[in-house]
LOZA-694696 format. One record per residue (C-alpha): residue number from 1; x, y, z. Coordinates in Angstrom, 1 decimal, decimal comma, padded with zeros to 4 digits. Each point is the difference from the previous one (the first is absolute). Example, Ala and Ser with C-alpha at 12.3 -4.5 7.8 and 13.67 -1.06 7.14 Angstrom:
2
+-----+--------+--------+--------+
:   n :      X :      Y :      Z :
+-----+--------+--------+--------+
:   1 :  012,3 : -004,5 :  007,8 :
:   2 :  001,4 :  003,4 : -000,7 :
+-----+--------+--------+--------+
# end
This chain:
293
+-----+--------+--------+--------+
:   n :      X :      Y :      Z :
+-----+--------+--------+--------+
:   1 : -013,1 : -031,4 :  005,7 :
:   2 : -002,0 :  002,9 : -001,4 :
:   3 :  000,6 :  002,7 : -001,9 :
:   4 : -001,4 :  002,6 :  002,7 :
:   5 :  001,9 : -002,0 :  002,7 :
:   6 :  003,8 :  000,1 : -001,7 :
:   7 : -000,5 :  003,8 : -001,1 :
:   8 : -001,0 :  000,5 :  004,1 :
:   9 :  002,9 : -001,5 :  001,2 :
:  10 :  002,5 :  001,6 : -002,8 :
:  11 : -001,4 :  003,7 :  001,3 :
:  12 :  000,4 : -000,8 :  003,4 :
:  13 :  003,9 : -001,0 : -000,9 :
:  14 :  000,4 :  002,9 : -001,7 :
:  15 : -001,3 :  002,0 :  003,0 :
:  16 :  001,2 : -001,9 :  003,2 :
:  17 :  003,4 : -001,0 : -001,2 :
:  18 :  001,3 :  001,9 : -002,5 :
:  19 : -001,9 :  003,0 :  001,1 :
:  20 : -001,5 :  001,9 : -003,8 :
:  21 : -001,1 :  003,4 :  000,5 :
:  22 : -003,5 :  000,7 :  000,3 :
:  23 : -000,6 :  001,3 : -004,0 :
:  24 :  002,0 : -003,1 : -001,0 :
:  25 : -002,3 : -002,7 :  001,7 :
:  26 : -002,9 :  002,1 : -001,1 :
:  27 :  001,2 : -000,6 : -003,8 :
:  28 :  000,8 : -003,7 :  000,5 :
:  29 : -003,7 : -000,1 :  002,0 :
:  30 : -001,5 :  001,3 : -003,1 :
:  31 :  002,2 : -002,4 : -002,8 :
:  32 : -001,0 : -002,9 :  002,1 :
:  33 : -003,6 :  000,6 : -000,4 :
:  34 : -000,4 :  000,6 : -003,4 :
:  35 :  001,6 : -003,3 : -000,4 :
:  36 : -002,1 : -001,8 :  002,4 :
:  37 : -003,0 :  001,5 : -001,8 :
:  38 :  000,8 : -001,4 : -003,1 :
:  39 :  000,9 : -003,3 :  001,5 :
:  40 : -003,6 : -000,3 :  001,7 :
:  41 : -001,6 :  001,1 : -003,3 :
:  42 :  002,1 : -003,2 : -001,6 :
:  43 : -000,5 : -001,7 :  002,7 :
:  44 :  003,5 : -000,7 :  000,6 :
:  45 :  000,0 :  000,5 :  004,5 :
:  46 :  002,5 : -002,5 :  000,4 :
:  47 :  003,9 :  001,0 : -000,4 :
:  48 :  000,5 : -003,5 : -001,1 :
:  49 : -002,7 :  000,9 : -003,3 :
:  50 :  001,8 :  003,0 : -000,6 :
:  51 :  002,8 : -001,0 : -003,3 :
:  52 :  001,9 :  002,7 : -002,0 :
:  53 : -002,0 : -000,2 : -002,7 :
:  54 : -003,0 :  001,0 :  001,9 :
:  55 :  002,5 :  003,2 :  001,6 :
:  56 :  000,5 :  001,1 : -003,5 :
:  57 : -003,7 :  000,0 : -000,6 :
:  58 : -000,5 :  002,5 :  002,9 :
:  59 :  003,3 :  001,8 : -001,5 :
:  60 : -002,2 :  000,3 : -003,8 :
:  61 : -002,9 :  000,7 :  001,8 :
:  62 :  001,4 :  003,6 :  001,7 :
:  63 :  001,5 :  000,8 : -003,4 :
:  64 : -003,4 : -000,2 : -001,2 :
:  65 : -001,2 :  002,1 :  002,4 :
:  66 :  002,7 :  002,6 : -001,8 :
:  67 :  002,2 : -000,5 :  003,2 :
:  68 :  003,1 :  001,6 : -000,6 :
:  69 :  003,3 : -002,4 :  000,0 :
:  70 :  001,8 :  001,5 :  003,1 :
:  71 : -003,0 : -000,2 :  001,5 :
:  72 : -000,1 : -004,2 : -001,2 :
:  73 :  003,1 : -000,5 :  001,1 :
:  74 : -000,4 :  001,4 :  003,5 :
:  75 : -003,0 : -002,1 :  000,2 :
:  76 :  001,8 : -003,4 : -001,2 :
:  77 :  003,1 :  001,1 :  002,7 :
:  78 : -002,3 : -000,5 :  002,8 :
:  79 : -001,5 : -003,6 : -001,4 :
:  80 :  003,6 : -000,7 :  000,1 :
:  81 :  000,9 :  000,8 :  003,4 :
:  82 : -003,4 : -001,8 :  001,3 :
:  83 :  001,0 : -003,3 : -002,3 :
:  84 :  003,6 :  000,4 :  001,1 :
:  85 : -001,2 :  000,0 :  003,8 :
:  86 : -002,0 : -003,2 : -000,7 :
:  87 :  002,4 : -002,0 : -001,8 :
:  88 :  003,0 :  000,6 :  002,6 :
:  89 : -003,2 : -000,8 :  003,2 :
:  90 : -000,4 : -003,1 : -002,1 :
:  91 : -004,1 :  000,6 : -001,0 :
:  92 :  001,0 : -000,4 : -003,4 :
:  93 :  002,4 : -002,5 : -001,7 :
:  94 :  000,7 :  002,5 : -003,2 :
:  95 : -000,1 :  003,3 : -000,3 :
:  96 : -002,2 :  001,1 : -002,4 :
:  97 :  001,5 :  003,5 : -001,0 :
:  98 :  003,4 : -000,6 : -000,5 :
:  99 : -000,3 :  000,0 : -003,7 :
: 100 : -002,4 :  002,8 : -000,6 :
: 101 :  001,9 :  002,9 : -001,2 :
: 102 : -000,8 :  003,4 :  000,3 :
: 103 : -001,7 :  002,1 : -002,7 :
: 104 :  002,7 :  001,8 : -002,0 :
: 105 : -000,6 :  003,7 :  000,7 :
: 106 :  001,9 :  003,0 : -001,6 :
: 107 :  001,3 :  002,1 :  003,0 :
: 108 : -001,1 :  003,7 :  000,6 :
: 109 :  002,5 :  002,5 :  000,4 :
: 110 : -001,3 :  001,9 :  003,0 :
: 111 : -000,7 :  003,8 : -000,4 :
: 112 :  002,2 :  002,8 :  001,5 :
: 113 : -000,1 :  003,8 :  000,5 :
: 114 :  003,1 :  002,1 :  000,3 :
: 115 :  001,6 :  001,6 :  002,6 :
: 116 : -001,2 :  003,2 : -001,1 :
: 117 : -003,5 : -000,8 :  000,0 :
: 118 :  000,3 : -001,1 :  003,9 :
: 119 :  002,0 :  003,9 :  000,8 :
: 120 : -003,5 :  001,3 : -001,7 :
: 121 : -001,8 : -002,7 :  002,3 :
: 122 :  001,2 :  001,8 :  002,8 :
: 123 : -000,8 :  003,4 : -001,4 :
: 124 : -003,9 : -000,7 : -000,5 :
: 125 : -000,2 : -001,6 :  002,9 :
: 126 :  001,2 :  003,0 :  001,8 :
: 127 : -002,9 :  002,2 : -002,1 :
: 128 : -002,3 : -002,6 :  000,2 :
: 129 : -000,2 : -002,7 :  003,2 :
: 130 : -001,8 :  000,6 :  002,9 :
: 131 :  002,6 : -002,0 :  002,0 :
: 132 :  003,5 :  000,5 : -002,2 :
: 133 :  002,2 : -001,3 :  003,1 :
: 134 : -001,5 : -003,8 : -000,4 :
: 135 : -000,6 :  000,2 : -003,4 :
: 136 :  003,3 :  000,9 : -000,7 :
: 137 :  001,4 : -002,4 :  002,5 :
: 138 : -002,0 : -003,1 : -001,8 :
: 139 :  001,6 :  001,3 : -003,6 :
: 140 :  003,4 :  000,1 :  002,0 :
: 141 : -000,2 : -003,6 :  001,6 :
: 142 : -001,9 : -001,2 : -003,4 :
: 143 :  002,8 :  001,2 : -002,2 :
: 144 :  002,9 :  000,8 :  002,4 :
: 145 :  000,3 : -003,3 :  001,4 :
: 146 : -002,2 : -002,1 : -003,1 :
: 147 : -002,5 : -001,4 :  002,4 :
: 148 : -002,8 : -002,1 : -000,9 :
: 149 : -003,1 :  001,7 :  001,4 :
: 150 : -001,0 : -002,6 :  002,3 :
: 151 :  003,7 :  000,4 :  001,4 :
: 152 : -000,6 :  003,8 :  000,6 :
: 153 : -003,4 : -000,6 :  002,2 :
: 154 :  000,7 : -002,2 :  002,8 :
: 155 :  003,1 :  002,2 :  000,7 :
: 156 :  000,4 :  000,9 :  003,0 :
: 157 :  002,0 :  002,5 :  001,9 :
: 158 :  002,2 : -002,1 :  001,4 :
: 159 :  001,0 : -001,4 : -003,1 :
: 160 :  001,9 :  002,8 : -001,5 :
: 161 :  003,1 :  001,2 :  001,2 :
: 162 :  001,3 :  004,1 : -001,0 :
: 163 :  002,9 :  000,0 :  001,8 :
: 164 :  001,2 : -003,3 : -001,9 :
: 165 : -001,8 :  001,3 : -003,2 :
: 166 : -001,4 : -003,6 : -000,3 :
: 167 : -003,8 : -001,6 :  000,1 :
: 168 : -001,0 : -003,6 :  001,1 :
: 169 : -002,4 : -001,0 : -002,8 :
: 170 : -002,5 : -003,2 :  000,3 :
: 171 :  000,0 : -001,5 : -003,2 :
: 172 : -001,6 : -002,8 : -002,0 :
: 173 : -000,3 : -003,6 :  002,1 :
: 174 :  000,8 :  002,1 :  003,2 :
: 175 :  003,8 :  000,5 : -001,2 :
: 176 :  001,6 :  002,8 :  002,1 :
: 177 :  002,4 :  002,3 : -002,3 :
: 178 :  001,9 :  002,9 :  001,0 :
: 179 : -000,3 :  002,9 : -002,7 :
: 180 :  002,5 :  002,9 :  000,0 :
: 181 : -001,8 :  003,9 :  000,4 :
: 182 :  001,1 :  002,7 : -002,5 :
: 183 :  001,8 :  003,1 :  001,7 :
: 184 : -002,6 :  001,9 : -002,3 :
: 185 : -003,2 : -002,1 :  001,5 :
: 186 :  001,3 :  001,1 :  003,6 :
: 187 : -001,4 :  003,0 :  000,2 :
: 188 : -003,4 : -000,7 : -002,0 :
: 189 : -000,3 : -002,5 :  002,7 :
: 190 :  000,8 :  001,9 :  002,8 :
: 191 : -002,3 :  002,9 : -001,1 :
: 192 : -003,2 : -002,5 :  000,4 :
: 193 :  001,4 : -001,7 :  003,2 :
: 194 : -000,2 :  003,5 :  001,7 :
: 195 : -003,9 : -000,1 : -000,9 :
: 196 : -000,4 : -002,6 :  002,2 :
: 197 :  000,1 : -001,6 :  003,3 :
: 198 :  001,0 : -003,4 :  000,9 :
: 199 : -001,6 : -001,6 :  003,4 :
: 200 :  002,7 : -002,5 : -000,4 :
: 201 :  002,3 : -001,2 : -003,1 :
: 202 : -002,5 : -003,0 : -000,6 :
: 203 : -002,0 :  002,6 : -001,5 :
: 204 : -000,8 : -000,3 : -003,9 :
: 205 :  002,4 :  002,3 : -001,8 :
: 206 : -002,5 :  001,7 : -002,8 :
: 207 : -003,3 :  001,3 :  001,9 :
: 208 : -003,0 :  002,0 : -002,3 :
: 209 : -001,1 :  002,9 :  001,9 :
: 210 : -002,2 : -002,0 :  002,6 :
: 211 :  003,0 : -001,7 :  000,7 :
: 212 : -000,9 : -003,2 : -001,2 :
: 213 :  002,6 : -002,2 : -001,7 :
: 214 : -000,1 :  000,4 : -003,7 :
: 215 : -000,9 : -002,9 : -002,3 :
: 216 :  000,9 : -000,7 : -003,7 :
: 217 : -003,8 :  001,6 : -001,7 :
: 218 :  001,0 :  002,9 :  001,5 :
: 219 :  003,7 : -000,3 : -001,3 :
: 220 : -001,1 : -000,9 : -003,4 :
: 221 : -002,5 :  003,2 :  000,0 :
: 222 :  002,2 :  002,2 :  000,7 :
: 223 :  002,8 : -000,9 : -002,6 :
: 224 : -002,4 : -000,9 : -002,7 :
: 225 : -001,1 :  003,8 :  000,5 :
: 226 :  003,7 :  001,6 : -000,5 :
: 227 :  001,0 : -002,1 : -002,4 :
: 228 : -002,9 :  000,8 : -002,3 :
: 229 :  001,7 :  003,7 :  000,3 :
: 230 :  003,3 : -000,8 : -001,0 :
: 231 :  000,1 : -003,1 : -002,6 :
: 232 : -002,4 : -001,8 : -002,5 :
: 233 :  000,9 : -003,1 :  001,1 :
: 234 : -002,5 : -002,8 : -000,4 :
: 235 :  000,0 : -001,7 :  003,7 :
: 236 :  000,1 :  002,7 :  002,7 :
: 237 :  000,8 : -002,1 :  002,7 :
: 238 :  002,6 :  000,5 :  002,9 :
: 239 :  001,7 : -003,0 : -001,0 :
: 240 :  000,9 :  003,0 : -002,4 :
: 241 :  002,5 :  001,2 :  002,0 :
: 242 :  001,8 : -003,1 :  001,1 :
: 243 :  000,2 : -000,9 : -003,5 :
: 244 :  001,5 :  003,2 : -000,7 :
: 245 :  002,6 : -000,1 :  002,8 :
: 246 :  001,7 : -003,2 : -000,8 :
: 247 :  000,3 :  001,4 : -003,6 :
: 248 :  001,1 :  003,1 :  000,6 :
: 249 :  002,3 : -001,8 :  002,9 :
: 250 :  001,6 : -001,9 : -003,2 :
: 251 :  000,0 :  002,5 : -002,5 :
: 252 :  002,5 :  001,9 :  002,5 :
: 253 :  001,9 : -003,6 :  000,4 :
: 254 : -001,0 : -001,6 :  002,9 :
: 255 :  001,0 : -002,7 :  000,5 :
: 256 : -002,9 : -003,1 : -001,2 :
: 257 :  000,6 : -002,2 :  003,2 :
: 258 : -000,4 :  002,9 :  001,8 :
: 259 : -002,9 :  001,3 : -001,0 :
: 260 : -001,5 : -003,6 :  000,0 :
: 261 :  000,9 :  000,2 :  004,0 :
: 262 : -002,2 :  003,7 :  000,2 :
: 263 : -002,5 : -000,8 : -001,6 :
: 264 : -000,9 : -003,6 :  002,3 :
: 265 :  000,3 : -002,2 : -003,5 :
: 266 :  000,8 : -004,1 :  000,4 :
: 267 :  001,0 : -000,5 : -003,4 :
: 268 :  002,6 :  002,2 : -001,9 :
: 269 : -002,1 : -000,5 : -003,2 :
: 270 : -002,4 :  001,8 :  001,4 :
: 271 :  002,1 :  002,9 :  000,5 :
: 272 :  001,4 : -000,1 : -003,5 :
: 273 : -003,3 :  001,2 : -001,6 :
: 274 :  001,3 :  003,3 :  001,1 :
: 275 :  003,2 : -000,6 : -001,9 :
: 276 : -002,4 : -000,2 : -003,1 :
: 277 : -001,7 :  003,1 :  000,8 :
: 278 :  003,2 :  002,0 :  000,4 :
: 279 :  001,6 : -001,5 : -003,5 :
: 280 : -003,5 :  000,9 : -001,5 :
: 281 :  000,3 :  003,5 :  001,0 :
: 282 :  003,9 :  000,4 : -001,0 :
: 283 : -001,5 : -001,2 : -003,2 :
: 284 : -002,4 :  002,5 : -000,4 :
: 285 :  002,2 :  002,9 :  001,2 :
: 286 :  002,8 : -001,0 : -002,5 :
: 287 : -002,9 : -000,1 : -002,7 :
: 288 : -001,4 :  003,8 :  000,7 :
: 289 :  003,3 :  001,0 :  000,6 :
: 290 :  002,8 : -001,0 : -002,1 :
: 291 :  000,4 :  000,8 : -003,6 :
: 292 :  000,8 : -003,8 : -001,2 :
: 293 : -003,0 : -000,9 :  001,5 :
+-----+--------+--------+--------+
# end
């Protein structure tokens, strides 16, 4: 079988059966095709050609390219789901990733802003925005409930729930999640909603003033521009705010499995990054603070 062939059928698995979102087949797409490039330019099209040594090549060759490790390891996790798929279909008698390990990468604590610096959020955007009801409804659902931005635009009215102060959240790999909503988001929430009328609850939840459905550029535009006016943080993302929300959820002692549930994770380890972040910022409180220090 060829190269091009297996990484057709694996897409078309991940599609039809076990049903990745949209951005998540695009990424695979685009893994898949940088590695079939550099197969044809070794002239390795069959699967049967393809060894672990030659996978490691490919792996040296993007750290040549000053790739950076997470973004290696990504790429190496989809070879490993396509080589998985075609050892257990029986097109390959070994599989030739299973001892490739992935490139040892020093984690990033993620960057947060405080609590504070949302409140004066609110109070430039009230100066400031031409539209302060959705803007200050995305911050809300951004932060309030830590969505991912994705999350936050396919919304739709239907999906959130007032009177049971919960939301119905699409997450990664099409996983529903219920997420709880803030007695203080309420009313931010319900200050937009009476901006706008609903033909019917299929709607999308977060319209820009034609009344189109709002879509993540325009998300990150809009946070990128408050948050240059209240922090010096490096990345000015809204990923920002989600960030900040399970820290601050856990600096006030939520509980980690919790939070892990909120915030749509698979993995608890993935959650207990923000354990590090909140025990990094004890530290430097205690440091400015207390005498001994």
């Amino acid at each position: 079988m060829n190269i091009d062939k297996l990484a057709d059928e694996y897409l078309e698995e991940l599609k039809n059966i076990k049903r990745y979102s949209f951005n998540t087949l695009k990424s695979y797409a685009e893994d898949l095709k940088e590695f079939i490039n550099f197969c044809n330019i070794h002239s390795k099209t069959k699967i049967s050609d393809i060894s672990d040594k030659f996978i490691k090549s490919f792996l040296m060759s993007l750290s040549e390219k000053q790739l950076d490790k997470k973004s290696i390891s990504r790429k190496l996790s989809t070879l490993r789901g396509m080589f998985k798929f075609a050892y257990q279909r029986d097109y390959l008698n070994m599989n030739p990733t299973v001892m490739i390990s992935n490139p040892k990468t020093k984690r990033k604590l993620p960057e947060v802003i405080s609590t504070n610096a949302i409140i004066e959020i609110y109070k430039i955007v009230d100066k400031e925005d031409k539209n302060p009801k959705l803007t200050k409804a995305i911050i809300e659902l951004l932060y309030g409930c830590a969505l991912r931005v994705s999350e936050l635009c396919q919304l739709n009215r239907i999906d959130i729930d007032l009177k049971e102060k919960v939301i119905k959240v699409l997450g990664k790999g099409n996983k529903m999640r219920i997420v709880p909503v803030g007695d203080k988001s309420i009313p931010v929430i319900k200050e937009y909603l009476s901006t706008i009328t609903f033909k019917n609850f299929g709607n999308a939840l977060l319209v820009n003033e034609k009344g189109k459905r709002i879509y993540p550029r325009f998300v990150h535009r809009i946070i990128s521009k408050y948050l240059a006016k209240v922090s010096d943080i490096e990345k000015k993302s809204p990923h920002i705010l989600r960030h900040s929300a399970a820290t601050h959820m856990l600096d006030n002692g939520a509980d980690i499995r919790a939070v892990k549930e909120i915030l749509g994770h698979e993995n608890l380890s993935t959650t207990q990054i923000y354990t590090h972040v909140s025990i990094e910022r004890l530290k430097s409180t205690y440091k400015k603070a207390h005498p001994k220090s």
